[in-house]
C-alpha positions in Angstrom: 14.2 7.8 18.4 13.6 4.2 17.0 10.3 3.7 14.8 8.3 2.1 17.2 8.6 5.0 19.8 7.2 7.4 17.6 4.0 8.9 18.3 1.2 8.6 15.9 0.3 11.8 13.9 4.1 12.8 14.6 5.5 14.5 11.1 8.1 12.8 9.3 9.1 13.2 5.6 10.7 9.9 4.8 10.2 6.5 5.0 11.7 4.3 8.1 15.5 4.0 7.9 17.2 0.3 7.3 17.8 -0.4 10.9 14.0 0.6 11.4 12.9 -1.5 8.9 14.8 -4.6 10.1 13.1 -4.6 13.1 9.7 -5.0 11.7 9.8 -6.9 8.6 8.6 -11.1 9.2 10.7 -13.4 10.6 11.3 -16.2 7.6 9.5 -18.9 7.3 9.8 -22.0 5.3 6.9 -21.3 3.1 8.5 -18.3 1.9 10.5 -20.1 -0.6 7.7 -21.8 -2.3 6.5 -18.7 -4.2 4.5 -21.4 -6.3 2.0 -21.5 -3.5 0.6 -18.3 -5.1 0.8 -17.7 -8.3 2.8 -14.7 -9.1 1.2 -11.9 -11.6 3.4 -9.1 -10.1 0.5 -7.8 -8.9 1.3 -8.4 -5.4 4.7 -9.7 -3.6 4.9 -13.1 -2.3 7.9 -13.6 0.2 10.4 -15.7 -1.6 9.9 -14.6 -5.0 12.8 -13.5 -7.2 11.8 -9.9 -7.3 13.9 -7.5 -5.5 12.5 -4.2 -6.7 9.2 -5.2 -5.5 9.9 -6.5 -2.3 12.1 -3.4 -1.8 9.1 -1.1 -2.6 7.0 -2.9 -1.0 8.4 -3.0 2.6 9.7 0.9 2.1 5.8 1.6 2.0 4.7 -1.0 4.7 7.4 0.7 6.7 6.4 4.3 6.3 3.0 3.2 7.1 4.1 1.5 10.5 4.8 5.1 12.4 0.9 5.5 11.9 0.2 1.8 13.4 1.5 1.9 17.1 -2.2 1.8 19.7 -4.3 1.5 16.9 -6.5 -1.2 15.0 -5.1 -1.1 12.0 -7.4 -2.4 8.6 -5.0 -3.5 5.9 -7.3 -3.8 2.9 -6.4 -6.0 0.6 -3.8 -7.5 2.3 -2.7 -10.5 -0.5 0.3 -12.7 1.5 0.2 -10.7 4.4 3.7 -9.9 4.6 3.0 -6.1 5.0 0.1 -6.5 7.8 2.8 -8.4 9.7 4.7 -5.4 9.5 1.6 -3.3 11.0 1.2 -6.5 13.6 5.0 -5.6 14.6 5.2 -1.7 15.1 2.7 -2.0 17.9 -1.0 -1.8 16.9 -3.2 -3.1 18.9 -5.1 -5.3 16.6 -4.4 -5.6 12.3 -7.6 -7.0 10.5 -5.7 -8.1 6.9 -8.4 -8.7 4.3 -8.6 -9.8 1.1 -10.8 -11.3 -1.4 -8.7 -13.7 -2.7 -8.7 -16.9 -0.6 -5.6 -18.4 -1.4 -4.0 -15.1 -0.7 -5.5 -15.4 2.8 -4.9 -19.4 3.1 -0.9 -18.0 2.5 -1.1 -15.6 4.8 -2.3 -17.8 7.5 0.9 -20.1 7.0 2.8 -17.8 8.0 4.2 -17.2 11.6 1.3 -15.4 13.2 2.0 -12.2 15.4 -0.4 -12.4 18.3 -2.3 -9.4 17.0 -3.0 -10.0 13.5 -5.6 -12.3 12.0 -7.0 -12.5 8.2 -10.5 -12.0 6.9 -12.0 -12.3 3.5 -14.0 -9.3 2.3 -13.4 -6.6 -0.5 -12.4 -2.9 -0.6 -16.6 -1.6 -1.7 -18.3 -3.7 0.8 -16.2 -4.9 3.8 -18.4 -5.0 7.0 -16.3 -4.9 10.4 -18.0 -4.2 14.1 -14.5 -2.5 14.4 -13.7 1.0 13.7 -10.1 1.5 12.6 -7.9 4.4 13.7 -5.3 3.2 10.4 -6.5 2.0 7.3 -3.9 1.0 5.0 -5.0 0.5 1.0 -1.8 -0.2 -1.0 -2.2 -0.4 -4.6 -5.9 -1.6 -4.6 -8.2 1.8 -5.5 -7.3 1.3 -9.5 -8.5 -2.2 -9.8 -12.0 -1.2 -8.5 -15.0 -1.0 -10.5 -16.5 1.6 -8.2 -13.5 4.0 -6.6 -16.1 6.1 -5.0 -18.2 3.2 -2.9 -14.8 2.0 -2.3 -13.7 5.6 -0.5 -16.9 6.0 1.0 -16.8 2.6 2.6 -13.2 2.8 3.8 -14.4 6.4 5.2 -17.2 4.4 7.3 -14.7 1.7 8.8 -12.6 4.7 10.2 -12.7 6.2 13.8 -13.3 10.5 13.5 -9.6 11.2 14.2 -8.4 7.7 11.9 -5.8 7.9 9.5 -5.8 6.4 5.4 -3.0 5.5 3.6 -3.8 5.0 0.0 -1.1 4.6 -3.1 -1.5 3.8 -6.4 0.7 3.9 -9.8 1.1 7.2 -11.2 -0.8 7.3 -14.3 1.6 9.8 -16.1 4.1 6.9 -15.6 2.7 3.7 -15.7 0.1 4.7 -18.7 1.8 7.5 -20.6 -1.0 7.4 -23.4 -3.9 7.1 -21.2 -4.1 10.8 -21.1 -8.0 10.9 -18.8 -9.1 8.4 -15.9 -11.4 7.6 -18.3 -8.9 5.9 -20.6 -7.8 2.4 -20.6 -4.3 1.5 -18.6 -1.6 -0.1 -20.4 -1.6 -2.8 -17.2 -4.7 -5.3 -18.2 -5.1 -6.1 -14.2 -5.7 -2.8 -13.8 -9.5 -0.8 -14.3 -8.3 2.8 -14.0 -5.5 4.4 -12.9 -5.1 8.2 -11.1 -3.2 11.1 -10.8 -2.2 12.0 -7.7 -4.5 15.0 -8.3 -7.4 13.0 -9.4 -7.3 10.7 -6.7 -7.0 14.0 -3.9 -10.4 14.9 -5.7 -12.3 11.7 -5.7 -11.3 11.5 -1.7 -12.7 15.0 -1.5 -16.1 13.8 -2.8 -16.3 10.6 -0.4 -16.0 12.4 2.4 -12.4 13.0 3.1 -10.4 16.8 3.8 -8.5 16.7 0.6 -7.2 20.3 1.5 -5.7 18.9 4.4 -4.1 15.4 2.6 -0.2 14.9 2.4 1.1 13.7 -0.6 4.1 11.2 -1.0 6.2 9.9 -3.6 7.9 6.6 -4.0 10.5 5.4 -6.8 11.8 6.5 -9.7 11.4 4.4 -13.1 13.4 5.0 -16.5 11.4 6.7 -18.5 10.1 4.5 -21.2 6.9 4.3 -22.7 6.4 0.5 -22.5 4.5 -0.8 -19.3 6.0 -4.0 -19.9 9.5 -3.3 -21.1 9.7 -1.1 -17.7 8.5 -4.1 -15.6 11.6 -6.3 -17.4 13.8 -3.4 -16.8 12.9 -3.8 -12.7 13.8 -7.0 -12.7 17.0 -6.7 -13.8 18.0 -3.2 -12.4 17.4 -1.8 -8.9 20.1 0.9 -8.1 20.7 3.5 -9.3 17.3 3.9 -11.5 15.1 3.6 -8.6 15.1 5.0 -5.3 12.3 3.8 -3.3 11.9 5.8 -0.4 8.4 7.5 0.4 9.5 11.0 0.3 6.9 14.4 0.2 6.0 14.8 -3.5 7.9 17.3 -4.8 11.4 15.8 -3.7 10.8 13.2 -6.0 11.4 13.6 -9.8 9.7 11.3 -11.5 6.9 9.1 -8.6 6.3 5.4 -10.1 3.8 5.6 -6.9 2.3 8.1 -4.5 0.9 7.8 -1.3 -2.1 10.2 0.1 -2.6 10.5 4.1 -6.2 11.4 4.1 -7.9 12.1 7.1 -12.4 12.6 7.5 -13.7 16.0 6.8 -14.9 17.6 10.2 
């Protein structure tokens, strides 16, 4: 059965195969190739920029998140270029809200070639308003550059229908900031305020409201194991296979998560 047959809620432990993939990721676009029109931090991907590792983890997620979109309005929180709410737009939701603080971000995003269903909005992950509630949120690597995680939870909690669906990733803390032993401690990435374990985030979902018992956890990407933040961000760039494979997968299949993912659902 193709990817955009799939029922919502239906249980699947890996990310959307290559020929799934291909038929949601954007058609190309002239802008694309004029990364300039963004500045790049590697904070975000912006189509046409020389970075194949992130574009390659980047749609893997986007896809996996898809077989959640299709009949749903669909909130992709800080969206940045909009390449993976297109992807939502494709796998049949009925609306995608992508929203983001940064307005050059969003004036990208709008240059692109728009799916009938999407449209772009500026607002931020603590206190985004919408008369919309959305049976899909999707907040990609956004919860650890929050000031305040918890209003952040407890407002994506409030934008959801009862039976909606989050997504949320963010680095693996164990990874990305060997010596930052406590959430409390600073991350070795300066654009970053804290980062999680997957454990740690599981419990600050519980506390805003979500069924952390009831949460599937998801793994994505392996990284050499070095205790640099930056000397593992040149490595990326310069090696793909085999160090890294970068499908979402259940947690415990994957040895060594760069990333995890967390499908939270609201506490009855």
């Amino acid at each position: 059965m193709g990817l955009l047959a799939r029922k919502t809620g239906e249980t699947r432990t890996e990310s959307a195969s290559t020929e799934e993939l291909g038929s949601l990721l954007p058609i190309a676009h002239p802008s694309f190739s004029h990364p300039a029109a963004l500045s790049f931090t590697g904070e975000r991907y912006i189509p046409g920029h020389r970075s194949r590792w992130l574009r390659e983890a980047h749609e893997e997620r986007y896809g996996f998140a898809a077989r959640y979109a299709r009949g749903h309005k669909v909130l992709d929180i800080a969206c940045g270029s909009g390449y993976g709410t297109e992807m939502l737009g494709r796998a049949g939701a009925s609306l995608v809200h992508g929203v983001d603080v940064d307005e050059d971000a969003l004036a990208f995003a709008r240059t692109r070639p728009m799916v009938p269903n999407v449209s772009y909005h500026r607002g931020g992950i603590e206190d985004f308003q919408s008369r919309e509630r959305y049976g899909l949120i999707v907040s990609y690597e956004t919860i650890e550059h929050v000031d305040d995680y918890a209003a952040a939870l407890v407002n994506l909690r409030e934008l959801m229908t009862d039976d909606g669906v989050l997504l949320i990733s963010s680095p693996n803390r164990l990874l990305s900031s060997p010596g930052a032993r406590l959430i409390t401690d600073k991350p070795e990435n300066p654009f970053h305020v804290r980062e999680f374990t997957a454990s740690e985030l599981l419990v600050a979902l519980g506390q805003s409201g979500f069924a952390s018992e009831g949460c599937q956890v998801f793994g994505q990407g392996f990284q050499l194991d070095l205790s640099n933040w930056f000397l593992n961000k040149a490595v990326r760039k310069v090696f793909t296979r085999p160090f890294a494979n970068l499908a979402v997968r259940p947690l415990e299949r994957v040895r060594k998560p760069s990333y995890f993912v967390i499908v939270a659902r609201k506490r009855d």
